[in-house]
Residue, then its C-alpha position, 0 to 999 in steps of 0.5 A: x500500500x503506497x504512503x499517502x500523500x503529504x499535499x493535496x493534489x489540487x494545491x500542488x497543481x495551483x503551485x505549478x501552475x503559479x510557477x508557470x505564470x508568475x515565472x517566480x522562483x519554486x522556492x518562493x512559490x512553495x514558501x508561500x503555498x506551505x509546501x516543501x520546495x523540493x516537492x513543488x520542484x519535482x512536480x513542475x519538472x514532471x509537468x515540464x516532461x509531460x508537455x514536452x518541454x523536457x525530452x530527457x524526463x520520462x511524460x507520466x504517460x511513459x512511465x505508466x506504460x513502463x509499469x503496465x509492461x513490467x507487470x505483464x513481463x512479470x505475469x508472463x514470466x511466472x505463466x512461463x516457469x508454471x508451463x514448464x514445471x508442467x512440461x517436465x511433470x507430464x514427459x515424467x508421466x509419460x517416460x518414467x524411466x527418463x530422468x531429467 
């Protein structure tokens, strides 16, 4: 079960979009929302990222992507080793006098 968040989303998306229009410093933004620099920092960098202004930073639709595939490669995986589990148990039944 994930933490649960120290900010409210809606005030986190107020700072960035104060960062954005007032081009004032995050520092000064988030000492006036009440939230942790680094925090406000992280969230304009993702909105940076996820509006194309940064191509080095991986758009929140990439990174759901990447954990949707993780988890199939995962699932995929296990259903692989089930399968060949079975392979091995059924060629036992058939051929018992192979060992493998």
């Amino acid at each position: 079960m994930p933490r649960p968040k120290k900010y409210p989303d809606e005030l986190m998306d107020r700072g960035v979009r104060l960062v954005f229009e007032s081009k004032r410093p995050i520092a000064h933004v988030a000492a006036d929302l009440g939230v942790h620099p680094e925090a406000l920092r992280k969230r304009v960098r993702q909105a940076e990222a996820d509006s194309g202004q940064r191509p080095n930073i991986l758009s929140t639709e990439e990174r759901e992507e990447i954990r949707k595939l993780r988890r199939e490669v995962h699932e995929l995986r296990r259903a692989n080793e089930i399968l060949k589990s079975a392979s091995v148990f059924f060629a036992k039944e058939l051929d018992p006098d192979r060992t493998r």
